[in-house]
C-alpha positions in Angstrom: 120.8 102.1 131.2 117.9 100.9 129.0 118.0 100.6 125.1 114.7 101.1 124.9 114.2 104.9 125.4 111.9 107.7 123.5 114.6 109.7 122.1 112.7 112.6 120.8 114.1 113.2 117.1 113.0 117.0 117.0 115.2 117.7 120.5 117.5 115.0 120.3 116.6 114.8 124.1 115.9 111.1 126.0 112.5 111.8 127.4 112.0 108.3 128.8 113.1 105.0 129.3 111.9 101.5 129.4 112.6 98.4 131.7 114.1 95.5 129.3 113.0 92.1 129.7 115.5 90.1 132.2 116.6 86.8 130.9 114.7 85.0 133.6 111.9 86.1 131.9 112.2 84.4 128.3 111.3 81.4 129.5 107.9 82.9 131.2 106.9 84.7 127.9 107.4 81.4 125.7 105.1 79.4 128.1 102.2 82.0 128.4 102.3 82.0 125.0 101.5 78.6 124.6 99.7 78.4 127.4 97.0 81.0 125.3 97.7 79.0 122.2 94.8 76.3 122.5 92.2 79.0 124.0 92.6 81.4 121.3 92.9 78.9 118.5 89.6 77.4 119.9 87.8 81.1 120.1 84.9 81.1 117.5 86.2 82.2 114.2 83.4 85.0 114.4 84.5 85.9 118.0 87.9 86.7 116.9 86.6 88.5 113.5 84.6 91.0 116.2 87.7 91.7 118.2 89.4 92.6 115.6 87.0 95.0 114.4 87.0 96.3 118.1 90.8 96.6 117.6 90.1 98.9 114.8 87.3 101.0 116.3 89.9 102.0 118.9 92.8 103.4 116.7 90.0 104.9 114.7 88.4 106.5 117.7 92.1 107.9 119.4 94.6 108.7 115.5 95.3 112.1 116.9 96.7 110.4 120.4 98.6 107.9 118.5 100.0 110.0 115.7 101.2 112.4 118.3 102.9 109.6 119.9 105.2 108.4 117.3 105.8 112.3 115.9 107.7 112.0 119.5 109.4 109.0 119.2 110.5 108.5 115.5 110.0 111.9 114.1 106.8 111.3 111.4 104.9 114.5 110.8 101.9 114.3 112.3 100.1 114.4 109.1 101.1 111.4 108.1 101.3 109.9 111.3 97.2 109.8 111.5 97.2 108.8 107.8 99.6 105.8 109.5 97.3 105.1 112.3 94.1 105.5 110.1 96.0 102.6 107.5 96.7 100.5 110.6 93.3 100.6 111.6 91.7 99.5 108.1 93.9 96.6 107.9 92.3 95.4 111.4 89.0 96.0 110.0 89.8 94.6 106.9 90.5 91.1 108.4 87.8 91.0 110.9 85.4 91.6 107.9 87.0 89.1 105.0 89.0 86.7 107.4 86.1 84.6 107.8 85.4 83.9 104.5 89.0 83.7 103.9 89.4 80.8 106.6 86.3 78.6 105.1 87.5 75.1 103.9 88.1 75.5 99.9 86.4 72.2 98.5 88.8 70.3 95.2 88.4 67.8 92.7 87.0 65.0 94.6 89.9 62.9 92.6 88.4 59.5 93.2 87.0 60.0 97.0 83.9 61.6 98.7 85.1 64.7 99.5 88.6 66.5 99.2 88.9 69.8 100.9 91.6 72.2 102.3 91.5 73.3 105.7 93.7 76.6 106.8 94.3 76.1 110.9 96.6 77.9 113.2 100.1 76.9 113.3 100.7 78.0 116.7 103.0 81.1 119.0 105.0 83.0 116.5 108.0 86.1 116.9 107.2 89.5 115.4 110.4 91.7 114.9 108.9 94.7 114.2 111.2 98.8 112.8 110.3 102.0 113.9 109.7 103.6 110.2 105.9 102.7 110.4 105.7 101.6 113.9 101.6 101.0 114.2 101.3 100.3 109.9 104.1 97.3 110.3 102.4 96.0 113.3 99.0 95.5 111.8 100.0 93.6 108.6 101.6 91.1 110.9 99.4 91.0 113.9 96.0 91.5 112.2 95.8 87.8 109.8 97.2 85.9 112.5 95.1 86.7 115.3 92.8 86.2 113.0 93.5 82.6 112.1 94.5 81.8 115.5 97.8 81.9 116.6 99.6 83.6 119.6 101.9 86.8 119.1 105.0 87.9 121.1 106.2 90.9 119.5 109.4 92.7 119.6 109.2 96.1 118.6 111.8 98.6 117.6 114.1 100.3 120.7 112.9 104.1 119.7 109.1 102.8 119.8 108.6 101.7 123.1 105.3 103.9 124.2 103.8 103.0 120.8 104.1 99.7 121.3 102.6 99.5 124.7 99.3 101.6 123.7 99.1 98.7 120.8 99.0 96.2 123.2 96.7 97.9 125.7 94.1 98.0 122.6 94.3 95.0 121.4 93.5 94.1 125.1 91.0 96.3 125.7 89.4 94.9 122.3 89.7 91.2 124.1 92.5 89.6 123.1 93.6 87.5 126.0 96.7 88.8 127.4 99.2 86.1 126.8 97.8 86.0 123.3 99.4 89.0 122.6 102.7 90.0 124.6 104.4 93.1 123.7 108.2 92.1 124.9 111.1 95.0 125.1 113.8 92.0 124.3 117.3 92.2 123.1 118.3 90.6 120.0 119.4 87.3 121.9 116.9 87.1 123.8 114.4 86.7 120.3 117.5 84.5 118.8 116.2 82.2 122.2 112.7 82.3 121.6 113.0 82.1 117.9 115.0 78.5 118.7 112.6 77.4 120.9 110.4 74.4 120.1 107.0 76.5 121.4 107.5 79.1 119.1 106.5 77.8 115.0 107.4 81.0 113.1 109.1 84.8 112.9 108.4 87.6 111.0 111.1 90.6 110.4 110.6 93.9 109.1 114.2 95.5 109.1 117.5 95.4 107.4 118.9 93.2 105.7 121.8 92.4 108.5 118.6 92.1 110.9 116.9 89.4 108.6 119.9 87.5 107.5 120.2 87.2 111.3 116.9 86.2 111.9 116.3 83.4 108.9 119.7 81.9 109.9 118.4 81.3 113.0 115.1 80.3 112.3 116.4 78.0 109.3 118.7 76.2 112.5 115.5 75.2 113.7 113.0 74.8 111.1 111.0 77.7 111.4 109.2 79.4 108.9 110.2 83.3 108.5 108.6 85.8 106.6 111.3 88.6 106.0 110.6 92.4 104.7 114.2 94.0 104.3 115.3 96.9 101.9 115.1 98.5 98.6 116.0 100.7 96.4 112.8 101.3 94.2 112.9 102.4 90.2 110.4 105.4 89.4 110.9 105.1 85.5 109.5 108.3 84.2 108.5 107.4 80.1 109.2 110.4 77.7 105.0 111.0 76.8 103.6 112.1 79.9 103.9 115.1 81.9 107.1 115.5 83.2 106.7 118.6 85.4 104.0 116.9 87.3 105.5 114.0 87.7 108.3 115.3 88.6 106.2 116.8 91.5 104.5 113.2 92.3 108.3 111.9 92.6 109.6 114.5 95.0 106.9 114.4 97.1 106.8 111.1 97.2 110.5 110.5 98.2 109.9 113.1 100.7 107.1 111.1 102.4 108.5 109.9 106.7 111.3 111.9 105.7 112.5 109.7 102.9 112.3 106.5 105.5 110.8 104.1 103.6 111.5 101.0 102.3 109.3 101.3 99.3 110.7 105.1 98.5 111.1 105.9 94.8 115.0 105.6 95.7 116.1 106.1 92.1 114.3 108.2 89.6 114.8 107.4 85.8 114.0 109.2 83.8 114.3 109.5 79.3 117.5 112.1 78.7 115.5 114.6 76.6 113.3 115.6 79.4 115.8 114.9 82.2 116.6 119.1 82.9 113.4 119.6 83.2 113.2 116.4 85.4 115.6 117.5 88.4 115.1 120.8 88.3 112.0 120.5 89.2 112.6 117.8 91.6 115.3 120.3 93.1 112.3 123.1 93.3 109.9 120.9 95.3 112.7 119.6 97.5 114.4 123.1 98.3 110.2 124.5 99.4 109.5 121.9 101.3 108.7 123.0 104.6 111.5 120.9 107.7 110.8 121.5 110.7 108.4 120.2 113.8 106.8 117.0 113.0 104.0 118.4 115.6 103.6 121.4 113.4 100.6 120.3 110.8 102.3 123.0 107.8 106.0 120.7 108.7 106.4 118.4 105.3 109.8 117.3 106.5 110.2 116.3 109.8 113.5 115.1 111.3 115.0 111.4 110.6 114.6 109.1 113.1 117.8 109.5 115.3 120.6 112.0 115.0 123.0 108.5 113.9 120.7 107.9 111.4 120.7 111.9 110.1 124.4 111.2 110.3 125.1 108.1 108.6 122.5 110.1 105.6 124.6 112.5 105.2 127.7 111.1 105.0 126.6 109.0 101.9 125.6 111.9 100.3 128.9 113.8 101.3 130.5 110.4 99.9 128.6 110.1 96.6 130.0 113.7 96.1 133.6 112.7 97.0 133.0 110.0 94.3 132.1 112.4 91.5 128.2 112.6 91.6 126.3 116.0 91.4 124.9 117.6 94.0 122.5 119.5 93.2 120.8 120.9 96.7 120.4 119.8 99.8 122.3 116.7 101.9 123.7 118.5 105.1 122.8 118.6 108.7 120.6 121.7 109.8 122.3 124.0 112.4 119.6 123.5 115.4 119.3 120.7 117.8 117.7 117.5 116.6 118.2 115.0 113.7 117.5 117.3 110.6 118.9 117.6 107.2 118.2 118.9 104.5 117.0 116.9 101.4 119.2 116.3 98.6 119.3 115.1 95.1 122.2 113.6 93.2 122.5 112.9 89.6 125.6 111.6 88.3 126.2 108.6 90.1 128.1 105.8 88.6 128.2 101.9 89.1 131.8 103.0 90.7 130.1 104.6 93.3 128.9 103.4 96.9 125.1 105.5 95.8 124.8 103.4 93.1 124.3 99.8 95.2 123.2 101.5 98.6 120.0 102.1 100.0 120.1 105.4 101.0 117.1 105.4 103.8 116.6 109.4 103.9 115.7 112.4 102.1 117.8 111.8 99.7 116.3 111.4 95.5 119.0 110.2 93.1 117.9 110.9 89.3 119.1 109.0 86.4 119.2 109.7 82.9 118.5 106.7 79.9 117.9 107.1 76.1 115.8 104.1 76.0 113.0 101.7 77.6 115.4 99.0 77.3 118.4 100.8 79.3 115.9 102.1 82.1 114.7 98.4 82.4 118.1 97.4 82.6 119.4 100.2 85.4 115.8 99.4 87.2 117.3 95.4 87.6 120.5 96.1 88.4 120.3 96.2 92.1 120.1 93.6 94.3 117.2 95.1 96.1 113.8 94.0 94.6 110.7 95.8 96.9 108.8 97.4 93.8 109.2 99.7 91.1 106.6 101.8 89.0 106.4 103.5 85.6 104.8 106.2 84.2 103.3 107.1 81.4 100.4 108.2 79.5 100.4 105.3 77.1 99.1 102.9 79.4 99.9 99.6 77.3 103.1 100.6 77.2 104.2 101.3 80.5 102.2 98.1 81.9 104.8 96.2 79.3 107.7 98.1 81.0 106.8 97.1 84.4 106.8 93.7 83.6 109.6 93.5 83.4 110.7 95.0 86.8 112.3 92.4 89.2 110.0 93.1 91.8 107.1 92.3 94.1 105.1 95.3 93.4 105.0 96.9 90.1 102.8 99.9 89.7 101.8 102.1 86.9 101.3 105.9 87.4 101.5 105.7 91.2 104.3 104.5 93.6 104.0 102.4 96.7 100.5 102.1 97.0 99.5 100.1 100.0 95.8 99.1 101.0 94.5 95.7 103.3 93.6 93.8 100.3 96.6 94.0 98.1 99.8 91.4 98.5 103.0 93.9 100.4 106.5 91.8 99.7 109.4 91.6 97.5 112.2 89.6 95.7 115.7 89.2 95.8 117.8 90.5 99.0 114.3 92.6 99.8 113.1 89.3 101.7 110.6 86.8 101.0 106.9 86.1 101.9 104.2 88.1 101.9 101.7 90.2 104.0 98.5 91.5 103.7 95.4 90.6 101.7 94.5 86.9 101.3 98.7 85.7 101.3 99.3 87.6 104.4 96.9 84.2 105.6 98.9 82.0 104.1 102.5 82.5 105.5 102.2 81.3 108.5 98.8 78.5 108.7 98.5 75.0 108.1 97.2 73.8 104.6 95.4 71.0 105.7 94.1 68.1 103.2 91.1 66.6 104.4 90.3 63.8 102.1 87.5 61.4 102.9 86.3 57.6 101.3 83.7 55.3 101.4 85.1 52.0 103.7 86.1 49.5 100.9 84.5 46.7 101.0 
């Protein structure tokens, strides 16, 4: 039987499944994409910049299709499953419009010679390892900026998002990217282990857990790839003690809400100052206890089902456990009585260093709220993970809070909104949260060639 199925979430029924690629195949994949390699890399810079804008057109042109799509296979509310489509889209557009200018030779300090300049070429065929969270969002931010600067894609996409990741490969198609410049794979884990290892591919991208990308950088550090890994977190949402709590309190839960808590960037742990912590969760508990679960195809549904009923399952079980351990629960955090992977959302308070919530990423609908009497000890509790994704604070003393978030161990640190993500703006983190980073000018960087091209008169 396939692993690579739509498993509807809503009816926890398979609804279709997808031929894997055989092993005899691997080695047919690796060569077409370097086969394409040379042609693509040698397609006008302006040529490439049109197809991408083509690229974007199209998911422009068909979001209702496409958020449908993965409201069937990983559960997103089809709200937000446009708004997904709609982001994918812009990031396409967003390259084909600044990736010229972004790939023009950046002129240095002659030092001594003519002319020194730096040159950003295509490295070659790269490995995308791609989750189901965001299935078309994740995509882009990897596929977009190299396509762009010229190298090949073979992309492995997550088991639950197999139709999705077809129609992405049909577009980019239909928008005229050669076909073995793009190959949309359904591969099994050693099957990428093989391509990652092999001399014709120069680089891999992850988006997953952290099991997934330790995995995947031991592997490519074997054989002297580079990787660019995006793996957990466990984000602060430090709430200072001089703006307004009830609304932010509405921002957070909403917020944590958002793909049905499945997000690596989710405000996981809300802090917030001790004298306006009651007023904090119970309104957190408010919004959490109206929001609407139910069909992600239903436009009013806020809270659609988890990805997979295993996934529902292993939620609530760390919510049943953090109870077992002595946290407060305060609503929520058990499975609904109907078919499909529902729950519903829960918030903790009370939970302890001693306690598995404290260290684990919870990836559901699922807020845990602390309480701090100081700047300094919500700092502190912010750090002490080993996650490091972003953070944010808020406030209405601006100067303030900007001080307080930097000092968050993070790769995005945001005041008065949370997990803000746009084409422009660097997406990465720090610590066991991965390294590298996409989007905007860096998502160029990773994985290019920083040429030196430094020219002198002949001596004479």
């Amino acid at each position: 039987m396939s692993t690579y199925v739509i498993a509807n979430p809503t009816t926890g029924q398979t609804e279709q499944e997808f031929d894997e690629l055989s092993d005899g195949a691997v080695a047919q994949v690796l060569g077409r994409s370097d086969g394409a390699y040379a042609g693509w890399r040698a397609t006008p810079v302006a040529e490439r910049a049109q197809i991408l804008i083509r690229a974007a057109d199209a998911y422009d042109a068909r979001q209702d299709e496409l958020g449908k799509l993965i409201s069937t296979e990983m559960g997103k509310p089809v709200k937000e499953a446009v708004g997904e489509v709609q982001l994918a889209g812009a990031i396409y557009r967003w390259y084909g419009e600044h990736g010229p200018d972004l790939l023009k030779p950046e002129v240095l300090d002659p030092q001594g010679s003519e002319e020194s300049l730096v040159q950003t070429e295509a490295i070659g065929s790269l490995v995308g390892v791609m989750p189901w969270n965001y299935p078309y969002y994740q995509v882009a931010r990897f596929v977009a900026p190299n396509l762009m600067v010229g190298n090949t894609i073979i992309l492995k996409h997550a088991r639950i998002c197999p139709a999705s990741s077809e129609v992405m490969a049909e577009i980019l198609h239909s928008a005229a990217v050669p076909e073995d410049a793009y190959i949309n794979v359904f591969a099994s884990n050693d099957q990428v282990a093989d391509m990652i290892a092999d001399p014709r591919v120069r680089g891999v991208s992850l988006t997953g857990s952290e099991r997934a990308g330790a995995s995947v950088a031991t592997t490519a550090a074997k054989n002297l790839k580079k990787a660019v890994l995006e793996l957990g977190g466990s984000d602060a949402f430090i709430v200072l003690d001089d703006g307004d709590i009830k609304n932010t309190a509405k921002i957070a839960a909403r917020a944590r809400l958002s793909n049905t808590g499945q997000a690596c960037n989710s405000p996981k742990r809300m802090i917030v100052a001790n004298d306006k912590f009651d007023e904090f969760v119970s309104t957190v508990t408010q919004a959490f206890e109206s929001a609407q679960v139910g069909d992600p195809m239903d436009p009013s549904t806020q809270v659609g089902p988890l990805s997979s009923i295993t996934a529902r399952d292993t939620v609530v079980e760390q919510v049943k456990r953090a109870v077992e351990q002595g946290a407060t629960l305060h609503t929520g955090g058990d499975a609904l009585d109907r078919e499909g992977a529902f729950m519903r959302p829960a918030v903790l308070t009370g939970v302890t260093k001693d306690m598995d919530a404290y260290f684990e990423e919870i990836f559901g609908p699922v807020a845990v709220v602390y309480g701090v009497d100081s700047s300094d000890e919500a700092v502190k509790l912010a750090n002490d993970v080993s996650f490091g994704l972003s953070g944010s604070v808020w406030g209405s003393d601006i100067e303030r809070a900007q001080k307080i978030a930097d000092q968050l161990e993070v790769g995005m640190a945001y005041i008065n909104e949370h997990g803000t993500t746009l084409p422009g703006l660097p997406f990465g983190g720090v610590k066991r949260s991965g390294f590298g980073r996409e989007l905007g000018r860096w998502g160029m960087g990773e994985f290019v060639n920083t040429r030196l091209r430094r020219t002198s008169q002949t001596k004479k």
